[in-house]
Backbone as CSV, one residue per row, in Angstrom:
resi,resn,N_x,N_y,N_z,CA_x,CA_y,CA_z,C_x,C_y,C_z
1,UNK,36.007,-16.777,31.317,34.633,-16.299,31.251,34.581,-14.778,31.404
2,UNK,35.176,-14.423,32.174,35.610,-13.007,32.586,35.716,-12.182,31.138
3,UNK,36.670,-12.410,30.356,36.872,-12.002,28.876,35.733,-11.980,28.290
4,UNK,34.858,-12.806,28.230,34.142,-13.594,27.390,32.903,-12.106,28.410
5,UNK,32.676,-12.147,28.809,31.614,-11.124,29.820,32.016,-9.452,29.411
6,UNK,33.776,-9.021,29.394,34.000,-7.865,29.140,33.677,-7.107,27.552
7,UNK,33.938,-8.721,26.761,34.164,-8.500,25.540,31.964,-7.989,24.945
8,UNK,31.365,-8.758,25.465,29.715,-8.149,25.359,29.347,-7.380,26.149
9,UNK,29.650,-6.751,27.055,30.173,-5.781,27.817,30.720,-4.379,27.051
10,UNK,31.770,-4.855,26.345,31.858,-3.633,25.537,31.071,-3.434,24.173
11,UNK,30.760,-4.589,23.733,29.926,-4.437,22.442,28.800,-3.855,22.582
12,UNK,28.267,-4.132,23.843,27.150,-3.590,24.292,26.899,-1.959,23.994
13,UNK,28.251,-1.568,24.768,28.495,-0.059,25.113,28.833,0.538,23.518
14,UNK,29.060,0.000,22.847,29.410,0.551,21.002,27.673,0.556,20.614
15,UNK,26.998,-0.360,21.006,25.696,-0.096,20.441,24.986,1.043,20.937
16,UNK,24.754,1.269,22.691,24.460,1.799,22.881,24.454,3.329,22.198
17,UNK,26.410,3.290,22.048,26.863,4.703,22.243,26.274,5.260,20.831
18,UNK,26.313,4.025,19.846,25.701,4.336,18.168,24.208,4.920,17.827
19,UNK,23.467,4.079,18.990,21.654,4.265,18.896,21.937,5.904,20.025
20,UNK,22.744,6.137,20.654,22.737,7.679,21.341,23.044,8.634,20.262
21,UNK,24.126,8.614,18.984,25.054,9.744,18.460,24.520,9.111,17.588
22,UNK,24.320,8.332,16.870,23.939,8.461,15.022,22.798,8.565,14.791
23,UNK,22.820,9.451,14.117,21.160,9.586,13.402,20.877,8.513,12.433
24,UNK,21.849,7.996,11.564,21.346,6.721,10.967,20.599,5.614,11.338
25,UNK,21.252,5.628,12.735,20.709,4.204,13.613,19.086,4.378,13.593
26,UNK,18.622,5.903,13.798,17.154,6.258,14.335,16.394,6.122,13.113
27,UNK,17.227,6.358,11.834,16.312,6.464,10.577,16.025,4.823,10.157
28,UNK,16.834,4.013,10.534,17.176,2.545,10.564,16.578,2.048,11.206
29,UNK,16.117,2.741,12.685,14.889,1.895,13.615,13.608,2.312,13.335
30,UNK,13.499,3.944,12.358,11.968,4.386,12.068,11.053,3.299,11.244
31,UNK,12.535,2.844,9.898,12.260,2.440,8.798,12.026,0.558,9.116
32,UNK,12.914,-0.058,10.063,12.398,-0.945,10.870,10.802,-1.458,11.460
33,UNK,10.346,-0.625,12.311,9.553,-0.310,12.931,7.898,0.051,11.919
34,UNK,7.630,0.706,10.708,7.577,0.747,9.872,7.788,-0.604,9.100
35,UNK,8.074,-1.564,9.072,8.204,-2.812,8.225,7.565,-3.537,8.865
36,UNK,8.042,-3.807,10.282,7.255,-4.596,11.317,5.586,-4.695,11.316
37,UNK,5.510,-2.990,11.631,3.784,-2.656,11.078,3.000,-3.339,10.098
38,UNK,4.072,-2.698,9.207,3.539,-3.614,7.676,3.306,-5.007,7.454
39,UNK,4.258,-5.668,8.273,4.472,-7.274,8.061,3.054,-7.993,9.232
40,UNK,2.939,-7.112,10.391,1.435,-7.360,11.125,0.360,-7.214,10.254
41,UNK,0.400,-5.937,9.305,-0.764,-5.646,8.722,-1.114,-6.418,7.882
42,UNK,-0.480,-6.459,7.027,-0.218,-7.437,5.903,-0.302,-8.832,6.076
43,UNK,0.086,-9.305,7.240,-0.234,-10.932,7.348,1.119,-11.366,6.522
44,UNK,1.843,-10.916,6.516,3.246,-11.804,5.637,3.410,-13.225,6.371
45,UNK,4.148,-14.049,5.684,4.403,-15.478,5.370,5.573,-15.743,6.574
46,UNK,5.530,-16.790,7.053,6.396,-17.203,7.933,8.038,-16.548,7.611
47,UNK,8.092,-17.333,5.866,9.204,-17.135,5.318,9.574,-15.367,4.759
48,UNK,8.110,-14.460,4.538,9.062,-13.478,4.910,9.053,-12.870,6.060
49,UNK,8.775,-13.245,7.424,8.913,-12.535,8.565,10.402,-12.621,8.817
50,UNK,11.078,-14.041,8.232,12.621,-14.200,8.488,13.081,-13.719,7.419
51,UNK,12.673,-13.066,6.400,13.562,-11.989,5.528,13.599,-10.794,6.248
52,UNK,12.509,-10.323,6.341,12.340,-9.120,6.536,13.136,-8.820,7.882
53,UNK,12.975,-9.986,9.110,13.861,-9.873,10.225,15.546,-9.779,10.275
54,UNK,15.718,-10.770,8.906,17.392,-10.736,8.224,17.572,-9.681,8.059
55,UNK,16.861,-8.445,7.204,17.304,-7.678,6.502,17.539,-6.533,7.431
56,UNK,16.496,-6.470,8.643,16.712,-5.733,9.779,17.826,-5.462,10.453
57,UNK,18.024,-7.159,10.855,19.650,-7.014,11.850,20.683,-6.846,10.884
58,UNK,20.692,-7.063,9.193,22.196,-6.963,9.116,22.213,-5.462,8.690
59,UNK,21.340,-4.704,8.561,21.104,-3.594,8.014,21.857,-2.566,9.393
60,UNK,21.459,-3.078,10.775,22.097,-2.615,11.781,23.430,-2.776,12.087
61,UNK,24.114,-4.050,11.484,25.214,-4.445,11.157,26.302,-3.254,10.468
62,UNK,25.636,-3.890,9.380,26.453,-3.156,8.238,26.586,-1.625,8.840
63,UNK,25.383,-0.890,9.467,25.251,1.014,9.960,26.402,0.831,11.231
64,UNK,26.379,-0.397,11.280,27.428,-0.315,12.973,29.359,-0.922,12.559
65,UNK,29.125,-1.577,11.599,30.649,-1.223,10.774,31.262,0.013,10.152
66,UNK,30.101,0.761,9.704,30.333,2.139,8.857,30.986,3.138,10.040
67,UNK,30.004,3.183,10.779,30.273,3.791,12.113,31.306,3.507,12.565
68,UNK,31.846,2.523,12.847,33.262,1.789,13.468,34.409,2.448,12.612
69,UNK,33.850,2.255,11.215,35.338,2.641,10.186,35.298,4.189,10.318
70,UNK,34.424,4.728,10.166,34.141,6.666,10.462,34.810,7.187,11.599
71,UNK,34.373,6.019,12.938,35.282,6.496,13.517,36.651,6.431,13.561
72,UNK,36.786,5.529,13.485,38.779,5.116,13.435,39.486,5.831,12.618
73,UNK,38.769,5.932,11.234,39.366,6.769,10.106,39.439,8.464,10.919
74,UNK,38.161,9.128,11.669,38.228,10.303,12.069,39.504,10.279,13.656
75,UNK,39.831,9.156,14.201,40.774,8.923,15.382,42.441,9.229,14.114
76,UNK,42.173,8.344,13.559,43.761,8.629,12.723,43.910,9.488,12.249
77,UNK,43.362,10.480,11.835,43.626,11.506,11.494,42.218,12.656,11.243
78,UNK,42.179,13.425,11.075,41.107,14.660,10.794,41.380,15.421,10.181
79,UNK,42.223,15.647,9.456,42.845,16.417,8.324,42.810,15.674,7.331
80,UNK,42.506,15.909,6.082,42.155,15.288,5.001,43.097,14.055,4.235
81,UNK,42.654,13.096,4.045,43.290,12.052,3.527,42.763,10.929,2.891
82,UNK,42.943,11.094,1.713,42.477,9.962,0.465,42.296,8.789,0.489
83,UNK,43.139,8.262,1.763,43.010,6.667,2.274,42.017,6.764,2.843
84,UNK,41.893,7.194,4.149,40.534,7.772,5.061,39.308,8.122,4.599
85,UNK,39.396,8.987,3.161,38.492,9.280,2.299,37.643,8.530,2.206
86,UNK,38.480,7.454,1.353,38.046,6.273,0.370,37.384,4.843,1.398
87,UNK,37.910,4.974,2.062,37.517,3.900,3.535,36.262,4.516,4.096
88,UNK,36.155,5.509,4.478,34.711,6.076,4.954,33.952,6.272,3.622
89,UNK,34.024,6.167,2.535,33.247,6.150,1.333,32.605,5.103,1.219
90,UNK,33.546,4.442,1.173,33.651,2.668,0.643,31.915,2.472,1.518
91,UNK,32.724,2.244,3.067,31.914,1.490,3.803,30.497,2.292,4.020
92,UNK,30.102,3.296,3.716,28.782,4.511,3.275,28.217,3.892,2.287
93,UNK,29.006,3.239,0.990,28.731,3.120,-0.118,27.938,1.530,0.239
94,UNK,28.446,0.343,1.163,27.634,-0.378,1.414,26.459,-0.110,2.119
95,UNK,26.306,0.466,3.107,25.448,0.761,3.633,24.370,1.218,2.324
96,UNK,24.734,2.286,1.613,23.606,2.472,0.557,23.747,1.133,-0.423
97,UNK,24.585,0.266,-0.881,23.928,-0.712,-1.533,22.953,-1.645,-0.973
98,UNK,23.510,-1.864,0.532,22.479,-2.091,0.966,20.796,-1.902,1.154
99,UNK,20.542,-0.519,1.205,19.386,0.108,1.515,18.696,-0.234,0.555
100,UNK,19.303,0.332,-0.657,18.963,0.071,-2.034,18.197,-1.890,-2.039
101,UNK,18.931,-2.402,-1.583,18.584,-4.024,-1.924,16.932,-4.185,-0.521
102,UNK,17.215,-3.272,0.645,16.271,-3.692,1.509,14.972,-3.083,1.178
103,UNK,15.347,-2.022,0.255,13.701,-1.280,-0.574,13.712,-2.046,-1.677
104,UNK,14.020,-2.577,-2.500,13.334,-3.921,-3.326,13.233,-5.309,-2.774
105,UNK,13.246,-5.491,-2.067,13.310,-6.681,-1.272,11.700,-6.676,-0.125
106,UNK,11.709,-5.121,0.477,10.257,-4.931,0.703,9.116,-4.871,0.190
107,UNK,9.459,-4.110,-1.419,8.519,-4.149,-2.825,8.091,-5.475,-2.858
108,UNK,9.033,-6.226,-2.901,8.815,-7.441,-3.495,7.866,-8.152,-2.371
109,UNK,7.981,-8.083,-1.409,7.347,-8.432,-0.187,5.985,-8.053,0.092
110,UNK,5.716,-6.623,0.264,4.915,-5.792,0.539,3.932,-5.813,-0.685
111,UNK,4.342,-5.102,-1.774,3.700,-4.662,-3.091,2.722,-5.156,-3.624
112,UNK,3.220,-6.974,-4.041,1.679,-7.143,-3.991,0.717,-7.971,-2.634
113,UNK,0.971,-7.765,-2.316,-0.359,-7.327,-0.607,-1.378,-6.032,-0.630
114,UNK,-0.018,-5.322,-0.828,-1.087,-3.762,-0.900,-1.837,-3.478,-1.813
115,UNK,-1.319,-4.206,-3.389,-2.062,-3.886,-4.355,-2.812,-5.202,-4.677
């Protein structure tokens, strides 16, 4: 149990340390926060309060893997390297496919309500 306590224990402390040092995390909780609004205002559907809630946490997900690989890649080395490159690209590059899918996915949600 002990393990099992250290191990959320430290996950804990990676979130924290992410919502302290990344600015992504804050643009991720503005843009959050901002949906939430919308989804009160709007009166959305049972079924999309659990999209819109999906799209939330994995969106924090995915910003908290990027982060993980940014760092490790910047621990192994800090001098330039094409592997490292391409690995902190890569996982940036989901994060924006992502974003990309959670702003049509709100359109689709939102859009016609408002209009």
């Amino acid at each position: 149990m002990t393990k099992h306590f250290n191990a959320i224990r430290h996950a804990w402390h990676g979130i924290v340390w992410g919502l302290q040092t990344q600015p992504n995390y804050r643009v991720h909780i503005l843009f959050s926060i901002l949906s939430l609004i919308a989804a009160l205002l709007l009166n959305i559907s049972y079924g999309e309060w659990l999209i819109i809630l999906v799209m939330i946490i994995l969106g924090f997900v995915i910003e908290t893997i990027n982060t993980a690989i940014e760092q490790l890649g910047d621990a192994i080395d800090v001098n330039h390297n094409d592997h490292i490159r391409r690995a902190k690209d890569s996982s940036a590059g989901a994060m924006l496919i992502f974003s990309c899918g959670a702003v049509i996915v709100a359109a689709i949600i939102f859009l016609p309500k408002i209009l």
